[in-house]
NUDORO-796666 format. One line per field, with one value per residue (C-alpha): chain; residue in one letter; x, y negated, z. Coordinates in steps of 0.2 Angstrom, whole numbers, plus 2048, in hexadecimal, padded with zeros to 3 digits. Layout:
! NUDORO-796666
chaine	(A ...)
residu	(a ...)
c1	(X ...)
c2	(Y ...)
c3	(Z ...)
//
This chain:
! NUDORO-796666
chaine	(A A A A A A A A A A A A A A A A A A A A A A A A A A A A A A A A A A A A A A A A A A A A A A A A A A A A A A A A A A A A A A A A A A A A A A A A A A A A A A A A A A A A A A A A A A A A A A A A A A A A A A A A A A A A A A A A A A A A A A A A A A A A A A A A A A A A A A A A A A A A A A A A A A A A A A A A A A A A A A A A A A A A A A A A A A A A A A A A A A A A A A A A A A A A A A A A A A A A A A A A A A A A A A A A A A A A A A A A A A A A A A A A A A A A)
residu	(x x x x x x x x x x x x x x x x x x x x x x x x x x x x x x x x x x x x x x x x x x x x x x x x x x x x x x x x x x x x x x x x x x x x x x x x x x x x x x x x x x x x x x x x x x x x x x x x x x x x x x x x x x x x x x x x x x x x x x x x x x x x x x x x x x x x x x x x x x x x x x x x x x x x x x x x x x x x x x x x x x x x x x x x x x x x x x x x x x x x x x x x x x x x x x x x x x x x x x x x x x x x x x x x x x x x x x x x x x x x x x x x x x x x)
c1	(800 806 809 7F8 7EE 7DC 7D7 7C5 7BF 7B3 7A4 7A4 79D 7AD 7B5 7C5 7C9 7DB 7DC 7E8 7DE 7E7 7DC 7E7 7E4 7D1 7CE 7C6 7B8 7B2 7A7 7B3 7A7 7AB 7A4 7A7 796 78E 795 784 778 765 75A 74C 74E 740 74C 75D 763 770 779 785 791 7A3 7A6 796 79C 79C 78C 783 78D 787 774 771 77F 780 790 789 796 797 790 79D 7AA 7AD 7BD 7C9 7B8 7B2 7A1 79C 78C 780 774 766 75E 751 749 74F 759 768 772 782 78B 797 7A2 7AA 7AC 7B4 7A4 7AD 7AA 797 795 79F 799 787 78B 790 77E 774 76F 768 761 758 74D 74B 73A 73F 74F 752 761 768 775 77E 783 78B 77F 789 786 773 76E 75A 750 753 746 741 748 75A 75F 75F 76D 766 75B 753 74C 746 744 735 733 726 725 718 725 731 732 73B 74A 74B 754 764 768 76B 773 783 790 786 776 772 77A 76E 75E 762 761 753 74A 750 749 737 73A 738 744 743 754 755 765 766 771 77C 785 794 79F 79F 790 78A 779 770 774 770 75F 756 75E 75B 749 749 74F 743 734 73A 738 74A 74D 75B 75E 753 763 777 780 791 7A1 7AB 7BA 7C8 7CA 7CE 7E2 7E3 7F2 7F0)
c2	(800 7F0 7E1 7D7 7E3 7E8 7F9 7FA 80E 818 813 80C 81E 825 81B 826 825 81F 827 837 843 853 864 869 856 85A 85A 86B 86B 878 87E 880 889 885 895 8A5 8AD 89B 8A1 8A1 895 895 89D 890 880 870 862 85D 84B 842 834 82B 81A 817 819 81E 82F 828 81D 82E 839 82F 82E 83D 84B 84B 856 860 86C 86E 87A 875 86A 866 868 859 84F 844 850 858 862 865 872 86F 880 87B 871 879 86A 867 855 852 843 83D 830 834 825 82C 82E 83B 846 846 854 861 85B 85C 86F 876 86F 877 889 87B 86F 87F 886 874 86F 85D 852 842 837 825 81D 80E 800 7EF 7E0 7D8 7EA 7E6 7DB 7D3 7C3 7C0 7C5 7C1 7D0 7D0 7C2 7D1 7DA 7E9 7E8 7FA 7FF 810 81D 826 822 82A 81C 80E 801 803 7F8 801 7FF 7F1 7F2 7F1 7FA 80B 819 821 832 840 837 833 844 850 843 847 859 858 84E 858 868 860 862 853 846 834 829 81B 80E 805 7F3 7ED 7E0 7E4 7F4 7F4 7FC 7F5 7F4 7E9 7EF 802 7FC 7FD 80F 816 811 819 82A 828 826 832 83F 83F 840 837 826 817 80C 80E 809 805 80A 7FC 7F9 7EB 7E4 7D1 7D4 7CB 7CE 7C7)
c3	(800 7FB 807 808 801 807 808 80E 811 80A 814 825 82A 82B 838 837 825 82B 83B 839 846 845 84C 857 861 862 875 87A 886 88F 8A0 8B0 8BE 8D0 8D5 8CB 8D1 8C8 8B8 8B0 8A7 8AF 8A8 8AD 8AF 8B3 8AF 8AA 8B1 8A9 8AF 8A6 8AA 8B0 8C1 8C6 8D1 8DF 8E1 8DA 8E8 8F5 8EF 8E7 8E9 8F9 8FD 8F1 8E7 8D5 8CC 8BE 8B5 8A2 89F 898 89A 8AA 8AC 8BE 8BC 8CB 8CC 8D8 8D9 8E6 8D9 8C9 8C3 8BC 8BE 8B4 8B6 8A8 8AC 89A 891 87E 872 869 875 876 868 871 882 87C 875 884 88F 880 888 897 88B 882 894 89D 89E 89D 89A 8A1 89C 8A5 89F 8A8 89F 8A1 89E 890 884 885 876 875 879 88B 896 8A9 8B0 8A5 8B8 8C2 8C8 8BD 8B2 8A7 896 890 880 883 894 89E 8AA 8A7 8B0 8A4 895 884 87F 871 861 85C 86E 86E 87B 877 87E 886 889 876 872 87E 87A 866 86C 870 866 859 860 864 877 883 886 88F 890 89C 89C 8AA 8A4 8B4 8B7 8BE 8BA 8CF 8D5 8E5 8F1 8E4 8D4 8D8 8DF 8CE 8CA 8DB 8D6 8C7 8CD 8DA 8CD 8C3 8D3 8D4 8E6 8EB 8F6 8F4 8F9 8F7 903 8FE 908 911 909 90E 8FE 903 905 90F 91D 92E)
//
């Protein structure tokens, strides 16, 4: 290629027309069970519950896990799945933030996606992703927007917004196999999640007969460095 010269690719689809992606760099995912008698994908399910952000571990281990184990891990990804048998439910919780893994990630939930009765996904956000005409509620801490929601509270998700990673990849799933699906993203802002911003996403899983916490309260940390 000559100096100054423009080379445009084929179609803006293939985003890595001039990326050298060789096979043996593909990351490999795969399911790590904490306990070898768990080694086993239920055979009925009534909901999957997926929850998706940065750093959102330990807000969720506090509210809804509980000390809880693991039934499993993902390998090479940031997902910890949970299987609440009491109530036949399944919460995975991706902290993965590189979209190319969503296919693989999504193929290895398929035999749960297959029996569960419902699937819920909520995908945390920053504030500035969210792009639309600015409404009363956008002032608050957090503010949410649904696909396919089955809560009457809940306005829908407007256009050009969209869900991405595991949560866009499980809800294609199953829209794909005429099974139900309802998606939630839950727009915060600030990547710290605290008392106030949690509130409306405690809510939510509440409605949604989640049964978690209705309030998080955040652990004290001295963060003012100050030395005395």
């Amino acid at each position: 290629m000559d100096f100054g010269e423009i080379v445009e690719p084929s179609s803006r689809a293939f985003w890595d027309d001039f990326e050298e992606v060789e096979d043996n760099c593909k990351i490999e995912v795969e399911l790590q069970y904490q306990n070898p008698k768990s080694d086993c994908f239920p055979t009925e399910l009534d909901r999957i519950i997926i929850i998706e952000g940065s750093n959102i571990l330990e807000f969720l281990k506090a509210t809804l896990i509980k000390g809880r184990e693991p039934t499993c891990r993902i390998k090479n990804s940031l997902v910890t799945i949970y299987h609440f048998e009491e109530y036949r439910t399944i919460v995975c919780i991706s902290e993965e933030n590189d979209l190319n893994l969503a296919g693989a990630l999504t193929e290895l939930l398929e035999p749960w996606l297959k029996v569960a009765k419902k699937v819920v996904t909520i995908s945390i956000q920053p504030k500035i992703l969210y792009k639309g005409e600015e409404t009363t509620d956008m002032h608050n801490a957090t503010f949410i927007r649904g696909i396919n929601s089955t809560l009457k509270n809940i306005p829908e998700l407007e256009t050009p917004n969209f869900i991405t990673g595991l949560s866009a990849g499980a809800a294609s799933w199953r829209y794909c196999q005429n099974m139900s699906i309802s998606s939630y993203l839950a727009y915060v802002d600030s990547p710290t999640l605290d008392t106030l911003s949690t509130e409306p996403i405690l809510k939510l899983l509440n409605d949604l007969e989640v049964k978690c916490d209705r309030k998080y309260v955040v652990k004290s940390r001295d963060q003012s460095h100050v030395y005395m």
